[in-house]
C-alpha positions as CSV (number, residue, x, y, z in Angstrom):
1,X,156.5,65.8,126.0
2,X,160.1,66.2,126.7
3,X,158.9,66.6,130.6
4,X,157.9,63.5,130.8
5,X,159.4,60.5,131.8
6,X,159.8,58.0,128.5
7,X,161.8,54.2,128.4
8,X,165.3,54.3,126.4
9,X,163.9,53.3,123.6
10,X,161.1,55.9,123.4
11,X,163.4,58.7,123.9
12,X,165.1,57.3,121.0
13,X,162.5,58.1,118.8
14,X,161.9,61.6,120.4
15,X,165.3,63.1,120.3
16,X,165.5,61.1,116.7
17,X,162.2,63.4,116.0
18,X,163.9,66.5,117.4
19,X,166.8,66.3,115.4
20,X,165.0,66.2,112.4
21,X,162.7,69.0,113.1
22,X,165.2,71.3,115.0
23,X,168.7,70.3,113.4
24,X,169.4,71.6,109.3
25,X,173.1,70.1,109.0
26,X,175.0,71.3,105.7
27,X,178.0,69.5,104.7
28,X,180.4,70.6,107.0
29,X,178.4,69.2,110.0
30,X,177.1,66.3,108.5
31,X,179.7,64.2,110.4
32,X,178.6,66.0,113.7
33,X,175.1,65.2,113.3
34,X,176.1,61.8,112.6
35,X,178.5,61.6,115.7
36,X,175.6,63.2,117.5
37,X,173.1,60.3,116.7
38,X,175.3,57.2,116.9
39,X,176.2,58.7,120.5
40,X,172.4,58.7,121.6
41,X,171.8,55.2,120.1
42,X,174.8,53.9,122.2
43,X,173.5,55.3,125.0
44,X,170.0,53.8,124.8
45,X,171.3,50.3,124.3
46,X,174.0,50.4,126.8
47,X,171.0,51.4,129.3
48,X,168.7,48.7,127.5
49,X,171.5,46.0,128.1
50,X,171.8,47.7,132.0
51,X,168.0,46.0,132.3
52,X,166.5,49.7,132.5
53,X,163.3,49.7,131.2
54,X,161.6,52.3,134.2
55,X,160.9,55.5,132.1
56,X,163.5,57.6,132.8
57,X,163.0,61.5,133.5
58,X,164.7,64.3,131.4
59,X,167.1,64.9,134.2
60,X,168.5,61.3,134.0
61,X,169.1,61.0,130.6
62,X,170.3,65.0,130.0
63,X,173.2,64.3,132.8
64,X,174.0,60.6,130.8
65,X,174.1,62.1,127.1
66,X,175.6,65.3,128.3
67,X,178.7,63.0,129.9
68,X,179.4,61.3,127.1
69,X,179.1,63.9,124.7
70,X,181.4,66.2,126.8
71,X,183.2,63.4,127.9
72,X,187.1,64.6,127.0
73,X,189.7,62.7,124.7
74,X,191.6,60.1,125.9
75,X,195.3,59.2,125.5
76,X,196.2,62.7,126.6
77,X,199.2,61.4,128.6
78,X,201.4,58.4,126.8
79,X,200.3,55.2,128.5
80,X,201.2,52.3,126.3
81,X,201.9,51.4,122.8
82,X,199.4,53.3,120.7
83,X,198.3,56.7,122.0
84,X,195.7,59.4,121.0
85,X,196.5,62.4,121.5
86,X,196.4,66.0,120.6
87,X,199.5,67.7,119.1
88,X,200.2,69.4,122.9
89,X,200.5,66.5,124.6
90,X,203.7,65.3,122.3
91,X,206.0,67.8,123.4
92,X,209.5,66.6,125.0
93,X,207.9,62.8,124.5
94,X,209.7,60.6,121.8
95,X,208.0,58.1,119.9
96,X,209.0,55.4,117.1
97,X,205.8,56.5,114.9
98,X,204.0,59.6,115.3
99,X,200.9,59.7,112.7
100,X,199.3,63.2,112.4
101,X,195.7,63.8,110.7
102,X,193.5,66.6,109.4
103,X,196.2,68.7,108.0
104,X,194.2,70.3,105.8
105,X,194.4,74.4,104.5
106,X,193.1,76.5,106.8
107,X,192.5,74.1,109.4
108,X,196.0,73.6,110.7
109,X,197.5,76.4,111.3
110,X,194.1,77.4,112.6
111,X,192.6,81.0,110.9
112,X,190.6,82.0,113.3
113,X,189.1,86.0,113.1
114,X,189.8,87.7,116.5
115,X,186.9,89.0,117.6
116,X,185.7,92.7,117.1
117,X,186.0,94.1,120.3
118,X,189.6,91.9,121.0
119,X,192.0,95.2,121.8
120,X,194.7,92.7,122.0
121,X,194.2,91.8,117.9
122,X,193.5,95.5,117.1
123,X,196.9,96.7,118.7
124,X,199.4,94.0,118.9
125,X,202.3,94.6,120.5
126,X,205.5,92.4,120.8
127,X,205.0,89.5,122.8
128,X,201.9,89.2,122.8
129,X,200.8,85.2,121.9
130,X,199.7,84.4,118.8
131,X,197.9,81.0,117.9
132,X,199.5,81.0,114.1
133,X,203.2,80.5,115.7
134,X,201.6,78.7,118.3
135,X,200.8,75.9,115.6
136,X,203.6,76.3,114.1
137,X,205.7,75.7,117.2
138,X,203.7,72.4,118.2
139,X,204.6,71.0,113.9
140,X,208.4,71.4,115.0
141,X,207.6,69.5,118.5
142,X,205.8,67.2,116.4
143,X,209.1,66.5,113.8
144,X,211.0,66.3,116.8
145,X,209.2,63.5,118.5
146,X,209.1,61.1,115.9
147,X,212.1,59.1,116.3
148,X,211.4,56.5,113.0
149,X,208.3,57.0,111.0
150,X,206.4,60.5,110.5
151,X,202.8,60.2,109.0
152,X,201.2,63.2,107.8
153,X,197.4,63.2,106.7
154,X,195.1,65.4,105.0
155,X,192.3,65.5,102.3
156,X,193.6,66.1,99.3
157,X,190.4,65.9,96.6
158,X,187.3,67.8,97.4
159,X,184.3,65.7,98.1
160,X,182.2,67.6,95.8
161,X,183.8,67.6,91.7
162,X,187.5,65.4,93.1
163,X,189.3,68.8,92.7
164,X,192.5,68.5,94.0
165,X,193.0,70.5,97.7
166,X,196.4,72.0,98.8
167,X,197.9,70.7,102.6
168,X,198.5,73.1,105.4
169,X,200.8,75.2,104.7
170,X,203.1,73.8,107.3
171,X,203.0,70.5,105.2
172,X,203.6,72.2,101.8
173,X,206.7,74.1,103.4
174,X,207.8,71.0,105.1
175,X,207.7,68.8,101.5
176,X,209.3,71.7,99.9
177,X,211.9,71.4,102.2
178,X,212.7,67.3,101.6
179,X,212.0,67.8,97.8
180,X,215.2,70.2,97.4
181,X,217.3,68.2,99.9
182,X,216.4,64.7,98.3
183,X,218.7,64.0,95.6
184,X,217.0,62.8,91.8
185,X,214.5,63.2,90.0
186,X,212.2,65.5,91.7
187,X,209.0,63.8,90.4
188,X,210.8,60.5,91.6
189,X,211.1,62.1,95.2
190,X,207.6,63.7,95.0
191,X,205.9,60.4,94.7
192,X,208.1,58.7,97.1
193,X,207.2,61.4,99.8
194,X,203.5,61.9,99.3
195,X,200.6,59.2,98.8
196,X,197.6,59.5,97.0
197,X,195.0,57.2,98.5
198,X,191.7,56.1,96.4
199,X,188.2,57.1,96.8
200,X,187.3,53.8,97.7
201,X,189.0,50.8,99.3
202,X,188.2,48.5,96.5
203,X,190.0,50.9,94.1
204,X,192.4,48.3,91.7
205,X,195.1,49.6,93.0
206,X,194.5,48.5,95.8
207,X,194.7,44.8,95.3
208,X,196.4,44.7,91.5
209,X,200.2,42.9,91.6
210,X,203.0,45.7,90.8
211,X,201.5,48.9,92.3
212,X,202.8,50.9,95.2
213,X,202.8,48.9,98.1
214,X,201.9,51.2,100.2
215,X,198.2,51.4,99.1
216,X,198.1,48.1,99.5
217,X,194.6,46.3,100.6
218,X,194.6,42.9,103.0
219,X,190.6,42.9,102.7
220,X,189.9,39.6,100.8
221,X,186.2,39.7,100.7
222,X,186.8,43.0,98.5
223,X,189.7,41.4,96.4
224,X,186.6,38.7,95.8
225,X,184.2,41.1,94.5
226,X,186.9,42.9,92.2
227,X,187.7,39.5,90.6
228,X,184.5,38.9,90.3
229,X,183.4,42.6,88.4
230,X,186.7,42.3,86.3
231,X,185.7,38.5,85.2
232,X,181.9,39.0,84.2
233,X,181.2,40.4,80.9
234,X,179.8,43.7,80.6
235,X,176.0,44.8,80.2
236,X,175.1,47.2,77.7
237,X,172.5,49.5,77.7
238,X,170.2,50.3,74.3
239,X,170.8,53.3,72.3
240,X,169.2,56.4,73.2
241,X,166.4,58.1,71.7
242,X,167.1,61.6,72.7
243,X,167.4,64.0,70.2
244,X,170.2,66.2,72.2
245,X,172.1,62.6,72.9
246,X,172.2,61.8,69.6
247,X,173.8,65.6,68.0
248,X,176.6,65.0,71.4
249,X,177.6,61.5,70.1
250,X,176.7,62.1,66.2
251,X,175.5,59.1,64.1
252,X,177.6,56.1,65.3
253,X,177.6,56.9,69.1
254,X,177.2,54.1,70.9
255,X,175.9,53.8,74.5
256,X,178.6,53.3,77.0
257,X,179.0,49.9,78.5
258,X,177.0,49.6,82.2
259,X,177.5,46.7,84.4
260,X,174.9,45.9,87.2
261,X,175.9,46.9,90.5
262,X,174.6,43.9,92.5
263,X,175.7,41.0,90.9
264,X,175.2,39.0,93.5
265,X,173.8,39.0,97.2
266,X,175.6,40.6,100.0
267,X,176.4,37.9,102.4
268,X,173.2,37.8,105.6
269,X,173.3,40.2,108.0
270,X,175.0,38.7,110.9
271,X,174.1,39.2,114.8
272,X,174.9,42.7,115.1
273,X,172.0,43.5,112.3
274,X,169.2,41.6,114.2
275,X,167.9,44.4,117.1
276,X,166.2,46.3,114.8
277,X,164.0,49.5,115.8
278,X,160.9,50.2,114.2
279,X,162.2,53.6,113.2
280,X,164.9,51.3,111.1
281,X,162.0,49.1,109.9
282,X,160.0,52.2,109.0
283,X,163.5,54.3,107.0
284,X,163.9,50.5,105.1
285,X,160.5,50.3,103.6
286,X,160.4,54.1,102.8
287,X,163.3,53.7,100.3
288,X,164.8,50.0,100.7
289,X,167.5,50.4,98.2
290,X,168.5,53.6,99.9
291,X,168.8,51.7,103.7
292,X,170.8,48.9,101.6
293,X,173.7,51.3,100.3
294,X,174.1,53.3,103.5
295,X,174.0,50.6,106.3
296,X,175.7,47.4,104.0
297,X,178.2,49.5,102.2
298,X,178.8,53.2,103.5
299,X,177.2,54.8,100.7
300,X,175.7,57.7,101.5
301,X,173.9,59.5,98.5
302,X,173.4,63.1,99.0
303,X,170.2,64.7,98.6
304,X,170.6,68.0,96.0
305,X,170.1,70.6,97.3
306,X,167.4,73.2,96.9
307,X,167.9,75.6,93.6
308,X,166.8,79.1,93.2
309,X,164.2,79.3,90.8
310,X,165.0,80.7,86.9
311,X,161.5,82.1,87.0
312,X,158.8,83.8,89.0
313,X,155.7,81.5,90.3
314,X,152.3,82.5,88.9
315,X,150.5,79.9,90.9
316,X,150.8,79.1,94.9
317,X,152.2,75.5,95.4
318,X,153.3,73.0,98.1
319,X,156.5,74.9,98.2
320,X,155.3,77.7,99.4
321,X,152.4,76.7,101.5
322,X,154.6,74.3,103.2
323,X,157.2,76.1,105.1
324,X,154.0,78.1,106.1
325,X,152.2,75.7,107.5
326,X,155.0,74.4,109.5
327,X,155.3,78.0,111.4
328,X,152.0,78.7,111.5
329,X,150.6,75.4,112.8
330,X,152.2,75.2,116.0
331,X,150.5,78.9,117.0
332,X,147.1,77.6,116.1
333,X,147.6,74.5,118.2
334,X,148.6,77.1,120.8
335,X,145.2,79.3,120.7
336,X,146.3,81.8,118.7
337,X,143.2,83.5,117.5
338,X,142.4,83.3,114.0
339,X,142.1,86.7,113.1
340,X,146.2,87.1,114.0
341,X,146.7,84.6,111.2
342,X,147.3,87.1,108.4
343,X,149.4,89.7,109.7
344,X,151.4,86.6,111.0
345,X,151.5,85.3,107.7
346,X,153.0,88.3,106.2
347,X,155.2,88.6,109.0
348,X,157.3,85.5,107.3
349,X,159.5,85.4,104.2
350,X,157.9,82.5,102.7
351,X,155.4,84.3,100.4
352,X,156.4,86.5,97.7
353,X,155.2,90.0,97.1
354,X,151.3,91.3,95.5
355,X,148.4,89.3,94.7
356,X,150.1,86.1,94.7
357,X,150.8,86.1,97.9
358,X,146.8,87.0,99.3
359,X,145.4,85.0,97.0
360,X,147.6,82.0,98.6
361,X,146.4,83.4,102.2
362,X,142.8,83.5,101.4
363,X,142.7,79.8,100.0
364,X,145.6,77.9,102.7
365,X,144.7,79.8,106.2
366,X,140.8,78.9,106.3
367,X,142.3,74.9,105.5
368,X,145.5,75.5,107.8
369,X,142.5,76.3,110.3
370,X,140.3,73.7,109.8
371,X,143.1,71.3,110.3
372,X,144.2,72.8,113.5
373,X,140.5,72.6,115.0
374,X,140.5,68.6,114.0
375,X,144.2,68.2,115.1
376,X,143.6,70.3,118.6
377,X,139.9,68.3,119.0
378,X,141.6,64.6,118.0
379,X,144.3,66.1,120.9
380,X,142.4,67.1,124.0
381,X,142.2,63.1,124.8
382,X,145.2,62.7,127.7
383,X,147.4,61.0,126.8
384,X,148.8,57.6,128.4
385,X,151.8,56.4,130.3
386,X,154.8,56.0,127.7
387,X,155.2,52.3,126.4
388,X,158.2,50.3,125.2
389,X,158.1,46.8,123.9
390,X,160.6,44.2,122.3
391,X,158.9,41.9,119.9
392,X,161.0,38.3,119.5
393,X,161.0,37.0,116.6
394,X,162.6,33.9,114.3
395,X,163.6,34.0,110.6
396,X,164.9,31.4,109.0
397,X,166.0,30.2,112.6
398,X,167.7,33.4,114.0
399,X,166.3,35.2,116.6
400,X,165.9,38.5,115.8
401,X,164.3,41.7,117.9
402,X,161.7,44.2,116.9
403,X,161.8,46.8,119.5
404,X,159.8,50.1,119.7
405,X,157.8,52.3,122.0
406,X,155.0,54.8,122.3
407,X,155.0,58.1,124.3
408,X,151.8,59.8,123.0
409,X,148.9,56.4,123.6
410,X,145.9,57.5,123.8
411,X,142.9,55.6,125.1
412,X,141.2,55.6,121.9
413,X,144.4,54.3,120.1
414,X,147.2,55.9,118.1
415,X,147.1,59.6,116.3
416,X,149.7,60.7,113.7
417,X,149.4,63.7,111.5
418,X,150.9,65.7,108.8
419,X,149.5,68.8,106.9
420,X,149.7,67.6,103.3
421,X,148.1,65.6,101.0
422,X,148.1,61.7,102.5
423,X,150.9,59.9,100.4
424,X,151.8,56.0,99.7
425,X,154.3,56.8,102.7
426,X,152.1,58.1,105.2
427,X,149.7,55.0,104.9
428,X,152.8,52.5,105.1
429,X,154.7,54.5,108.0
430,X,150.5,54.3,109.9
431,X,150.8,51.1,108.9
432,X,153.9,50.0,110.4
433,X,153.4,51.7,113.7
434,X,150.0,50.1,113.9
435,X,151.5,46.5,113.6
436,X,153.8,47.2,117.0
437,X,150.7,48.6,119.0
438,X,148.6,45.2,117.8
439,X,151.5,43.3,118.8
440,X,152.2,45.0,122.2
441,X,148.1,45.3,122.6
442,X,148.6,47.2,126.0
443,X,146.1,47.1,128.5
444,X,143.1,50.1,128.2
445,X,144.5,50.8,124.8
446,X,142.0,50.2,121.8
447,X,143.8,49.0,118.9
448,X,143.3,51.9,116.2
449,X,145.8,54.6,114.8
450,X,144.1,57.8,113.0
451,X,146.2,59.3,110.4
452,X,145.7,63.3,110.0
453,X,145.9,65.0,106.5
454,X,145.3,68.0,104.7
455,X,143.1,66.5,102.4
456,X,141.2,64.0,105.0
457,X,142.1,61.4,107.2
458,X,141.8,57.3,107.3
459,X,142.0,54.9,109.6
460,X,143.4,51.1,110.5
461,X,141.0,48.7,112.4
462,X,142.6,46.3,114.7
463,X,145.0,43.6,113.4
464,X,144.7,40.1,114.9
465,X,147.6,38.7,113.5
466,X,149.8,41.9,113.8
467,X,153.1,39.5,115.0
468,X,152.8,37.4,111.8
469,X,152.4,40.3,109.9
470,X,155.3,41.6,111.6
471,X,157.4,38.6,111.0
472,X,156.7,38.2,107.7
473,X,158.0,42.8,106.7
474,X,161.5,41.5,109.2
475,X,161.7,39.1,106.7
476,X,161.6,41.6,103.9
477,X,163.9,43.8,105.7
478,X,166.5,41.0,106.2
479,X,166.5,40.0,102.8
480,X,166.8,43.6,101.6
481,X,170.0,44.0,103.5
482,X,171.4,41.8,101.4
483,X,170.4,42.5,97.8
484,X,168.2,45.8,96.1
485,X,164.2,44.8,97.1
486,X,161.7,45.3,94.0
487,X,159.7,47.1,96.7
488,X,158.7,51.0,95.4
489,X,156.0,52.4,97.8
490,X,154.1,55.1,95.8
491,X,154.7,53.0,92.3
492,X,153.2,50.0,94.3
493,X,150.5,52.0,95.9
494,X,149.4,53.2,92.7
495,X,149.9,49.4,91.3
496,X,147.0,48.3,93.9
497,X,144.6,51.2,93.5
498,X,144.9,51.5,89.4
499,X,146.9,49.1,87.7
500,X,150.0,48.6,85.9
501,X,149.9,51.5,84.1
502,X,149.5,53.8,86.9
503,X,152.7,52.2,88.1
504,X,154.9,53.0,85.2
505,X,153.9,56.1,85.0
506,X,155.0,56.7,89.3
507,X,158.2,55.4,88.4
508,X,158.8,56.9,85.3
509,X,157.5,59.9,83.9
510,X,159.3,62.5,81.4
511,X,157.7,65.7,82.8
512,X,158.0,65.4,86.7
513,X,160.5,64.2,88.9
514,X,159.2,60.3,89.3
515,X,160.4,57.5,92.1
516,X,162.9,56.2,89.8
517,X,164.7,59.2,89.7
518,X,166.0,58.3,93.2
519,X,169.6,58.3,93.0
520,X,169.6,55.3,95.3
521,X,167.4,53.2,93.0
522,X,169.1,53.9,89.3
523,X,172.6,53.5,91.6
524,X,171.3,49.6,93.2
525,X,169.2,48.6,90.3
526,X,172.0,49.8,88.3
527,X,171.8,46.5,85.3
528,X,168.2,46.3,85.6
529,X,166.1,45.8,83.0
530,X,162.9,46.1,84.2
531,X,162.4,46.8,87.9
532,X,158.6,46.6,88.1
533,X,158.7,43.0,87.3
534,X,157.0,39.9,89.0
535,X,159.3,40.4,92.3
536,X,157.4,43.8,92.2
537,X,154.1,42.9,91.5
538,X,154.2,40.2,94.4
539,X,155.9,42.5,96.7
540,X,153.5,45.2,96.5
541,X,150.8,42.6,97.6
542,X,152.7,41.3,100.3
543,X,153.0,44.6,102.0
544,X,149.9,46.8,100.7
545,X,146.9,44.1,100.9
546,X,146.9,43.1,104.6
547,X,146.9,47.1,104.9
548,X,144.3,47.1,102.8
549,X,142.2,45.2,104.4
550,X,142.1,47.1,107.3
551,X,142.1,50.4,105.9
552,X,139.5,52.5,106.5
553,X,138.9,55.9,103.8
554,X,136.1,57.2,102.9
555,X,138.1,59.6,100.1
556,X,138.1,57.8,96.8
């Protein structure tokens, strides 16, 4: 696929794809994987506002990504009134203000581990360089380039329980220094010297009369919203039932006071938010509350993380047969013959030890084989040239842009796949894509996405009024970035197929984890009183039933 040539926006979505498949980023890369992507989106709309809409071969856009990702930092030589710089470039250059960031432990002076087969670190002899003073060196050019103001930076609360984190140790010996040549108080001088910046910029003291000036805030639409919270009365929540809260707060506990989050609607999304991708389109109705925190306000919930288990399994499960399937898949797609698939199976560390483990093998390879034959069959068809398309659009009078593209068309239509059981997801994100190939309808192309499954497959007839349709989920999107949408997709997919109880029980169940135990749902619809109200209800028409009626499954 990647040989092929693909439009901007296509290669978007692959390298999107790619990233998510290939790319496992833990929380010290998490800002590198973000740097990584907003990089790649910048370059496809700087090419789409170029007027390039040719498909582009790999060569083209390798030599365009790989210049701007290598590209080098600039301000590297003083060259007006504010300069970027590296520490290096300061030395024998005198400036009013010199601002230094990241001086965190063990970052600055650096504490790199030579390598093993460095001689030079094994037998050191005198004069030989040595990064350590090297650093150290560069903080005394640094002191002696600032001719006013010296600002030095560093994280001083870890992201994970606010425990406090200790500077460099160039910083520490540097405020150790000031604190016993300063005269009074030494707590006085402390805080005089170092700043402790909130969390948040709409922390009070940020904005409240009488604290330290320096923390300061000039953002008024903040200052609004903290009036606001301060001013409206508080929402409490009902007394709990548990047993174990009760014995923690004894008889006359009484639930602490909540207040919503969203008191009010963000104000609309203005121009910047109206070229929207139907990968955005498709991450917004997956979890709209979740796209509403991150892209509105920077609020990036993490995910938890995967825990050992306190027990051993007695019973093979999707944990175990999926990481399986997803190495294993790809060599049946291959050719691999069938009777290599056991001792390849063992070959792995995702199955545990005995009979668990064959009597996992003997139920999942004969399916994982089946699935491959219908995937490989569905497959064979060749597939078309890539297409990209950019849907225009008015809401409410603004003009607004769908775009989106296809590398994988197929005469017959549009094929998507995933070895597990079919969710609520997988029939909304089929559904999505299907509404931009009926609104594109490109030439030779019949107008019908497959969906693949472990459990079976369905199907979307042709939409005639897939631009309406369209129009009318922008409009939900817009209005979601504004305020938390009452849209849940696998509580509202189990509201259309069996009722309102069905419902409830998605989004709330006390013995498995349910869809509102999202963090980014009880955070937004934080005040709530019922979420699956009449908003819901309505909602969950407005974007299931057109599917619906199109829908073709033979499963029950």
């Amino acid at each position: 696929m990647l040989q092929r040539p693909h439009p901007p926006e296509a290669w978007a979505g692959l390298l999107n794809r790619l990233l998510d498949e290939f790319i496992h980023a833990d929380e010290a890369a998490l800002d590198d994987l973000r740097e990584l992507r907003q990089t790649l989106r910048q370059l496809v709309d700087d090419m789409q506002a170029g007027g390039a809409e040719d498909a582009l071969p790999l060569p083209v856009l390798r030599a365009a990504l790989q210049a701007r990702l290598d590209d080098p930092a600039r301000g590297g030589v003083a060259g007006g009134s504010i300069n970027f710089a590296s520490m290096s470039s300061l030395r024998g250059l005198p400036f009013e203000v010199v601002c230094a960031i990241g001086l965190n432990d063990g970052a600055y002076p650096s504490t790199r581990r030579p390598l093993e087969f460095d001689l030079m670190a094994q037998q050191p002899r005198p004069g030989d360089r040595r990064r350590r003073d090297d650093d150290r060196a560069q903080m005394l050019d640094l002191l002696l380039a600032a001719r006013r103001s010296l600002y030095l930076s560093y994280t001083g609360r870890s992201v994970r329980d606010n425990a406090p984190l200790p500077p460099s140790v160039l910083v520490a010996e540097l405020r150790d220094l000031l604190l016993a040549g300063c005269a009074g108080d030494p707590a006085w001088v402390k805080g005089r010297l170092v700043v402790e910046h909130p969390l948040q910029p709409f922390a009070r003291q940020a904005f409240v009369p009488g604290e330290d000036e320096r923390l300061r805030s000039h953002d008024a639409e903040l200052a609004e919203a903290l009036r606001h919270s301060l001013q409206a009365p508080l929402a409490t929540l009902p007394a709990s039932d548990d047993d174990d809260a009760d014995d923690a707060g004894g008889d006359d506990a009484v639930a602490a006071p909540r207040q919503p989050f969203f008191r009010a609607p963000l104000p609309p999304p203005g121009p910047e938010w109206r070229q929207v991708s139907l990968a955005d389109l498709q991450a917004f109705f997956a979890n709209p509350c979740r796209q509403l925190l991150r892209r509105r306000l920077g609020i990036a919930l993490a995910r938890d993380e995967e825990t050992l288990l306190d027990d051993e399994p007695f019973l093979p499960d999707a944990a175990m047969t999926r990481p399986l399937a997803a190495r294993l898949l790809p060599l049946l797609l291959q050719g691999v013959p069938a009777e290599d698939l056991p001792a390849l199976a063992r070959a792995g560390v995702e199955l545990p030890e005995g009979p668990l483990a064959e009597r996992l093998l003997e139920r999942e390879l004969p399916r994982l084989q089946a699935f491959a034959d219908t995937l490989r069959a569905a497959q064979a068809e060749p597939t078309l040239p890539p297409l990209g398309h950019t849907l225009a659009l008015q809401l409410d009078g603004e003009p607004w842009q769908l775009q989106f593209g296809f590398a994988d068309l197929r005469a017959s239509g549009l094929l998507r796949w995933r070895y597990a059981p079919t969710r609520a997801a997988d029939r909304l994100a089929a559904w999505l894509q299907h509404l931009a190939l009926c609104a594109a309808s490109p030439a030779g192309v019949q107008l019908r996405t497959r969906w693949l499954s472990s459990d079976g497959e369905f199907a979307l007839q042709p939409c005639a009024d897939a631009p309406a349709q369209l129009q009318a989920l922008l409009a939900l999107y817009r209005q979601g970035l504004g305020e938390p949408l009452h849209f849940f997709p696998r509580s509202a997919w189990a509201l259309r197929r069996d009722g309102a109880g069905a419902a409830r029980a998605a989004w709330q169940s006390p013995r498995t984890w349910s869809e509102g135990d999202d963090p980014a749902y009880q955070l937004a619809l934080r005040g709530v009183a019922q979420p699956l109200d009449a908003a819901f209800e309505a909602l969950a028409e407005r974007v299931y039933g057109p599917l619906e009626a199109l829908l073709q499954d033979e499963r029950p």
